[in-house]
C-alpha positions as CSV (number, residue, x, y, z in Angstrom):
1,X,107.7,124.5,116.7
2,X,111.3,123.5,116.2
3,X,110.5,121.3,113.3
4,X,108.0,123.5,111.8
5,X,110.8,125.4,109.5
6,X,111.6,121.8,107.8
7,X,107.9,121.2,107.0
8,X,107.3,124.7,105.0
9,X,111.0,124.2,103.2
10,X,109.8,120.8,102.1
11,X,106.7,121.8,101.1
12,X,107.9,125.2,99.0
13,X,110.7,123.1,97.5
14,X,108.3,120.1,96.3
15,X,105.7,121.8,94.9
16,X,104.8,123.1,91.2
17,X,108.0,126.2,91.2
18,X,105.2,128.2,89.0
19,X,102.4,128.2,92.0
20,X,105.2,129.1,94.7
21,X,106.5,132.1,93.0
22,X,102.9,133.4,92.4
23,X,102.3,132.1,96.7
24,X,105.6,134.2,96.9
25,X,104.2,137.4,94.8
26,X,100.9,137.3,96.7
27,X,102.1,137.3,100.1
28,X,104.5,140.2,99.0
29,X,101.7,142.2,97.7
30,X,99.8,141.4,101.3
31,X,97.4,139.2,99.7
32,X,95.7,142.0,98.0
33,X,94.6,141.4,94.1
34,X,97.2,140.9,91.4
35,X,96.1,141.3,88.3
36,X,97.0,138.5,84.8
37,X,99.3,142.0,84.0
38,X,101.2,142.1,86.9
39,X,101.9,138.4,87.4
40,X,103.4,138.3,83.7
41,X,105.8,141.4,84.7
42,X,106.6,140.4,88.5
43,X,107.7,136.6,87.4
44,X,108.3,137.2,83.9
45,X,106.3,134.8,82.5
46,X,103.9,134.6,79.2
47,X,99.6,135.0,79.7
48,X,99.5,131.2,79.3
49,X,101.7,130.5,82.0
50,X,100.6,133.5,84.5
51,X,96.8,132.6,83.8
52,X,97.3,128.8,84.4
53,X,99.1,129.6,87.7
54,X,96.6,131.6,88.6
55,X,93.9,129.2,87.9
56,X,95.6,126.2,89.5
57,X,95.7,128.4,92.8
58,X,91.7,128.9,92.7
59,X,91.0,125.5,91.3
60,X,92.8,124.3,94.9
61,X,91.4,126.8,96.9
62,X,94.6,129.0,97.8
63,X,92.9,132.1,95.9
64,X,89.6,133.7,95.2
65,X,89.8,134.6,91.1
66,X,87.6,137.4,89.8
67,X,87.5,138.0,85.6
68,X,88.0,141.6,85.2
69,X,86.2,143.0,81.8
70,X,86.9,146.9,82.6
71,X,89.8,146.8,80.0
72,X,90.2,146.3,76.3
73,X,91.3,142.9,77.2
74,X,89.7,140.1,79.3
75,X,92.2,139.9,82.2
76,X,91.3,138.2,85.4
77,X,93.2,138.9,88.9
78,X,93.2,136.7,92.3
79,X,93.5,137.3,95.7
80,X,94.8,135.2,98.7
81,X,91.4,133.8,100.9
82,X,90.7,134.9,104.0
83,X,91.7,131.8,105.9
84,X,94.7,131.6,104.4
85,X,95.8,135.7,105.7
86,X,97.6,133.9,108.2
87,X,100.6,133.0,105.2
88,X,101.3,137.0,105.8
89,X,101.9,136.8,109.6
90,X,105.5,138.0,111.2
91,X,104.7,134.3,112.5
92,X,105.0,132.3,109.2
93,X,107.9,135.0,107.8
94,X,109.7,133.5,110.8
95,X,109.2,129.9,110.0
96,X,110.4,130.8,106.6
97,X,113.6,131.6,107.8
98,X,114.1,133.1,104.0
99,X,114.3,130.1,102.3
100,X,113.5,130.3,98.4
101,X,113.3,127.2,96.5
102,X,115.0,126.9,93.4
103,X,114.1,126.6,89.8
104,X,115.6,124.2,88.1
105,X,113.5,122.8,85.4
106,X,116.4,124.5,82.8
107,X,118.5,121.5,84.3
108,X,115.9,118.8,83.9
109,X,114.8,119.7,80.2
110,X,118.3,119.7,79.6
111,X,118.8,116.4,80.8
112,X,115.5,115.2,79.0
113,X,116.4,116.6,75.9
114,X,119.7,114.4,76.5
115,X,118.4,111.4,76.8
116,X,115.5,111.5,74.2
117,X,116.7,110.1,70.9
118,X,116.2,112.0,67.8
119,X,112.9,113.8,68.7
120,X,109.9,114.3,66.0
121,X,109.9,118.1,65.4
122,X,106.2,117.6,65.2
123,X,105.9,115.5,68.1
124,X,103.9,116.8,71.4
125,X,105.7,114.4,73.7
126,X,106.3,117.4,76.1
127,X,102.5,117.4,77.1
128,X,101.9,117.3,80.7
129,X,99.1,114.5,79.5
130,X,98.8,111.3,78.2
131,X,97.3,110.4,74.6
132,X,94.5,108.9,76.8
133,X,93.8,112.0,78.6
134,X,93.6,114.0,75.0
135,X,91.4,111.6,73.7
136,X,88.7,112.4,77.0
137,X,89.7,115.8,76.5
138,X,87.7,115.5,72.7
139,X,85.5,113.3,74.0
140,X,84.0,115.0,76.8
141,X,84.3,118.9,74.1
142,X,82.5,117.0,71.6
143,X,80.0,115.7,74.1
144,X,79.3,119.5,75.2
145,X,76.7,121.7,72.6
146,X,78.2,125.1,71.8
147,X,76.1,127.2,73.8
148,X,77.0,125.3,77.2
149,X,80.8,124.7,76.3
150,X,81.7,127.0,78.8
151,X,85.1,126.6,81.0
152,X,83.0,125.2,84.2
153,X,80.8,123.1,82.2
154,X,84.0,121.2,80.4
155,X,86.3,121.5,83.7
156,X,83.0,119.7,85.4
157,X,82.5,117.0,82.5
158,X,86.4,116.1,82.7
159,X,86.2,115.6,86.5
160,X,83.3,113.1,85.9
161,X,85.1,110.8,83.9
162,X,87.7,109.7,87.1
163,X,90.7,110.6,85.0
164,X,91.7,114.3,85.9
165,X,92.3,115.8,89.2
166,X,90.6,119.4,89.5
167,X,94.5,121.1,88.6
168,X,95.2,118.6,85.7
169,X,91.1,119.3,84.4
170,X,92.1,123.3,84.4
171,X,95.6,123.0,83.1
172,X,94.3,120.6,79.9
173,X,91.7,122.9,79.0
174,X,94.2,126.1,79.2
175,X,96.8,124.1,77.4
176,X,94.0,123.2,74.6
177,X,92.6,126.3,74.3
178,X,95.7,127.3,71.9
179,X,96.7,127.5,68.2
180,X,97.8,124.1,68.2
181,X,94.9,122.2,68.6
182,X,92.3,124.9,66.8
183,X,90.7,126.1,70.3
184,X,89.5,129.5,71.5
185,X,87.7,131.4,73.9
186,X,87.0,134.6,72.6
187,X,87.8,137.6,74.9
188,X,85.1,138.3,77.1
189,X,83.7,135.2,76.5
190,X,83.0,132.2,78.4
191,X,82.1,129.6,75.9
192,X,85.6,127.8,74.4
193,X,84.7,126.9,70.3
194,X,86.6,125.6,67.8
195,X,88.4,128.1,66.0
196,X,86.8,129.6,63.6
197,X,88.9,129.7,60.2
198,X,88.2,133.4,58.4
């Protein structure tokens, strides 16, 4: 049990700082359901980033996500599974031992941004993906008719092609589903279109 501590301080401080500060807001709020709302307030984050943390925790099975469509506003909130409750123990607090990892992507996009010569304003070189990956991205939405081009549909047809892990599937169809690149999924909605132009 002595080197237990060193285990759960690697783990915290090498993994994605985005899922351990929602693991960290979770096991504050006892597990209980936290809601797209209060995951942008608590870490002060935008609905992309918020709703791709949350979905990266259910896609590895840390959290059970439910969509909530009481509102105006399609929101979805998650809570920490059952076998996990043991992440709220006195027991793990201990092991702990208050660490915090610490954010410093600020540091490595600076030092990025240093090293990259003269950078196309145009250019989407900060993608977490490769051109490759894009390219199965369309291949796989074109593959899909409209009326089955829901999120578990595409998510299932990316995993099928051997080139995306269950995280990366979710995080490229979130990152997609933007301005950008002319996606949507209408509020309420399961089924991710093209945009429509008015």
């Amino acid at each position: 049990m002595d080197d237990v501590p060193i285990v759960v301080k690697t783990v915290l401080s090498t993994a994605i700082i985005d899922r351990v500060g929602l693991l960290r807001l979770l096991i504050s709020n006892n597990g209980e359901a936290l809601t797209t709302g209060k995951v942008m307030s608590s870490l002060r984050v935008a609905r992309k980033t918020a709703l791709r943390s949350m979905t990266e925790l259910h896609v590895i099975g840390l959290v059970d996500m439910v969509d909530d469509t009481t509102g105006d506003r399609y929101k979805k909130h998650i809570t920490l599974k059952k076998e996990f409750e043991w992440l709220l123990d006195k027991d793990f607090k201990k092991l702990r031992e208050g660490f915090e990892p610490v954010d410093n992507r600020e540091f490595m996009v600076t030092k990025e941004k240093d090293s990259t010569p003269n950078p196309s304003p145009n250019s989407r070189s900060n993608l977490p993906f490769s051109i490759g990956q894009i390219s199965i991205f369309w291949r796989v939405f074109n593959q899909l008719e409209d009326t089955e081009r829901t999120e578990e549909k595409l998510h299932d047809g990316l995993m099928s092609t051997g080139k995306f892990s269950q995280s990366d599937a979710a995080m490229i169809i979130d990152t997609m589903k933007s301005d950008e690149f002319g996606i949507e999924q209408p509020d309420g909605s399961d089924v991710i279109r093209r945009k429509v132009n008015p």
